[in-house]
FIDREN-19015 format. One record per residue (C-alpha): residue in three letters; x, y, z. Coordinates in steps of 0.02 Angstrom, whole numbers. Each point is the difference from the previous one (the first is absolute). Layout:
! residues N
(Ala, (X, Y, Z)),
...
END
This chain:
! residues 173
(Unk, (261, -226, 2032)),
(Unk, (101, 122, -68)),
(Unk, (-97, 127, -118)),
(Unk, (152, 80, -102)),
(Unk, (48, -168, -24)),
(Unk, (-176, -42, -104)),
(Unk, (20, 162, -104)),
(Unk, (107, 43, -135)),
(Unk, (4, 192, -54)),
(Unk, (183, 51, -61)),
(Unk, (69, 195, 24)),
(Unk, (-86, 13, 180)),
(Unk, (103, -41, 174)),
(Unk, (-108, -170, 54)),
(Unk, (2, 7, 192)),
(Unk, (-38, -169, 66)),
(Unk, (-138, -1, 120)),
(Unk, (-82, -146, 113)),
(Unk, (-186, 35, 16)),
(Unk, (-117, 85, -127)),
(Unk, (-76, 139, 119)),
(Unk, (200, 64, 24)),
(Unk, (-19, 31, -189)),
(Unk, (-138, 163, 15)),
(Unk, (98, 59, 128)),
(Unk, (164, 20, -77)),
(Unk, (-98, 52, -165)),
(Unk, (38, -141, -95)),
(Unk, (-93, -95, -155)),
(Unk, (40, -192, -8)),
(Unk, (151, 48, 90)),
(Unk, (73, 117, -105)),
(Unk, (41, 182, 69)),
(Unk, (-87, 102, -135)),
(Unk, (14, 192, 30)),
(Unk, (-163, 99, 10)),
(Unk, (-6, 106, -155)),
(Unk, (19, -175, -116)),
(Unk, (-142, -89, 84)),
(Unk, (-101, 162, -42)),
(Unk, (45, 28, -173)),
(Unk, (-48, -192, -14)),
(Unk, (-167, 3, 61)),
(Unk, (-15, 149, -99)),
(Unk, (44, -94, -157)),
(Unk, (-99, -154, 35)),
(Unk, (-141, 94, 34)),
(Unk, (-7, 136, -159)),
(Unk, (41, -169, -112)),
(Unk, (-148, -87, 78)),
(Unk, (-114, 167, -47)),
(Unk, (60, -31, -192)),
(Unk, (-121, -143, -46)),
(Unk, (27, 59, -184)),
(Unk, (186, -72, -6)),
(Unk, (-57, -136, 92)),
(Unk, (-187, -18, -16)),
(Unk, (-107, -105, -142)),
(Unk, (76, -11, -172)),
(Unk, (-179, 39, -99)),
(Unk, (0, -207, -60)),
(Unk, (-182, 25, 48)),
(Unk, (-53, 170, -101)),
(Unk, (-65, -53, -146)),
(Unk, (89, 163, -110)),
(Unk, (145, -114, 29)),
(Unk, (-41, -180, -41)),
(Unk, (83, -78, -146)),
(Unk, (20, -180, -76)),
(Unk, (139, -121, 102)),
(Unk, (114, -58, -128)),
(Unk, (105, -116, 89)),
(Unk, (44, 0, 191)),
(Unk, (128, -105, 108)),
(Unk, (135, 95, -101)),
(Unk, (200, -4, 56)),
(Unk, (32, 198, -17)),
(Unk, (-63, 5, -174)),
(Unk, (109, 138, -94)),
(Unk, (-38, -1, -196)),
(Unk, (-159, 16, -123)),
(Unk, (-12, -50, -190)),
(Unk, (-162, -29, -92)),
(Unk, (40, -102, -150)),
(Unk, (-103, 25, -174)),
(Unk, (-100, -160, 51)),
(Unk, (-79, 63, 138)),
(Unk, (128, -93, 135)),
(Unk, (69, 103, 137)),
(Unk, (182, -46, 41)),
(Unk, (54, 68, 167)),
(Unk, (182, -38, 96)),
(Unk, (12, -46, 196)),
(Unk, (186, 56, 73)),
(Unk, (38, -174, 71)),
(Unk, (21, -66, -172)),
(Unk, (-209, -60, -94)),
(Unk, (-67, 80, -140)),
(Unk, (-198, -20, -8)),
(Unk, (-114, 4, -134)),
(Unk, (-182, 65, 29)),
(Unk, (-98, -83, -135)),
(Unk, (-195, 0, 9)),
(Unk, (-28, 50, 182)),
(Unk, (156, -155, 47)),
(Unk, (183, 13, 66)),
(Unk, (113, -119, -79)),
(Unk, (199, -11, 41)),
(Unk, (79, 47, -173)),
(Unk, (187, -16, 70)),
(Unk, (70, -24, 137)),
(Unk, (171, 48, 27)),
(Unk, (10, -7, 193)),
(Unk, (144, -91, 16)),
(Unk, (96, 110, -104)),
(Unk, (-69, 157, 63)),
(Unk, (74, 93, 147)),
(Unk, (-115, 103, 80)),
(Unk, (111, 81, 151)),
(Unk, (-57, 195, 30)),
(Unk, (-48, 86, -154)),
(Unk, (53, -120, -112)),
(Unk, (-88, -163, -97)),
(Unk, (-106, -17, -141)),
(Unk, (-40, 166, -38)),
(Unk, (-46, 78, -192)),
(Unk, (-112, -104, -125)),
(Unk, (-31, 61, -169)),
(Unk, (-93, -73, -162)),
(Unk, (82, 44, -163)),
(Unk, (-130, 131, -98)),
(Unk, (-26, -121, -127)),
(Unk, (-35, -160, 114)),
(Unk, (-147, -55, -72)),
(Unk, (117, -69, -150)),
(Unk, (171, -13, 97)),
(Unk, (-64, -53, 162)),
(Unk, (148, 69, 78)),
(Unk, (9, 42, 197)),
(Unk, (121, 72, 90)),
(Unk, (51, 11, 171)),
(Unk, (149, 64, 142)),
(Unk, (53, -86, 140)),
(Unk, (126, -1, 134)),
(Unk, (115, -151, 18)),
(Unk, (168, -48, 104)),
(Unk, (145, 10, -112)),
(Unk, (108, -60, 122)),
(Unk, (-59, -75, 197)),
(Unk, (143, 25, 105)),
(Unk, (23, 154, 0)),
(Unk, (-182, 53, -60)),
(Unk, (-11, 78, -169)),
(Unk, (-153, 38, -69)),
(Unk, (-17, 58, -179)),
(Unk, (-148, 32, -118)),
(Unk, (-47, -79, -159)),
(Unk, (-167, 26, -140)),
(Unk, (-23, -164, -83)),
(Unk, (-141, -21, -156)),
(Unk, (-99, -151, -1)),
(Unk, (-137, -49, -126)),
(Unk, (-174, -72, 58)),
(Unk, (-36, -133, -97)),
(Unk, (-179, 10, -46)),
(Unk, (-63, -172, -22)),
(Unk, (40, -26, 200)),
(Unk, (28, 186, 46)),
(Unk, (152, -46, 112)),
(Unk, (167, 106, -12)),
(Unk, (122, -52, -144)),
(Unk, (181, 46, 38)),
(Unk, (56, 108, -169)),
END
């Protein structure tokens, strides 16, 4: 079998070789020529990032200075917080889902995935409650959405919707 053949390392010369005990002798790793001082200055690395098990090592979930209450979990790169007067927490995932926290359960208040396009930095992003929502009941919100397909252009908007309170779902305004 041919080793250079089974390994794939780009900006090296690959010399092809035919059994794996040539490979020590010509100094080669999985058939790659790979010049002394690199293979150093990698073992070097590997083994001084190794040493730092404080980048790497336990996160603390497990000291109890740290412990806090789980609001929700499962979460699609949750990006924006609003408590409303009535106790609810609304909170916006990028792909396109508000949530509502509402004693202790998550509940979908919109969701706008299909409209939403989340590509890079961009999707549902900014959520806001007006500062008098108790009588308004005003939220608003930004998201990113294809203007045009072919070619892409993505564009912003902030739209205000109104939670109706007898079924607290989102009320376009």
């Amino acid at each position: 079998m041919n080793v250079a053949k089974a390994c794939f390392w780009h900006n090296f010369n690959v010399t092809p070789i035919k059994k794996f005990s040539d490979m020590k002798s010509k100094g080669l790793v999985c058939g790659v020529k790979v010049p002394r001082g690199w293979a150093l200055i990698a073992i070097g690395l590997l083994v001084s990032l190794m040493s730092c098990e404080e980048w790497f090592g336990d996160d603390d979930d497990d000291d109890p200075r740290f412990r806090g209450d789980m609001i929700a979990d499962h979460l699609d790169t949750p990006w924006e917080m609003a408590f409303a007067s009535d106790g609810r927490l609304f909170f916006s995932q990028r792909p396109g889902v508000i949530d509502v926290v509402e004693n202790g359960e998550v509940k979908v208040w919109a969701k706008l995935d299909s409209v939403v396009e989340e590509i890079g930095e961009s999707g549902l992003l900014g959520l806001a409650l007006h500062p008098e929502f108790a009588q308004n009941r005003y939220v608003y919100f930004a998201y990113t959405y294809a203007e045009s397909k072919s070619p892409l252009k993505l564009v912003n908007k902030i739209v205000r919707y109104r939670d109706e309170p007898s079924t607290k779902s989102p009320v376009f305004d």
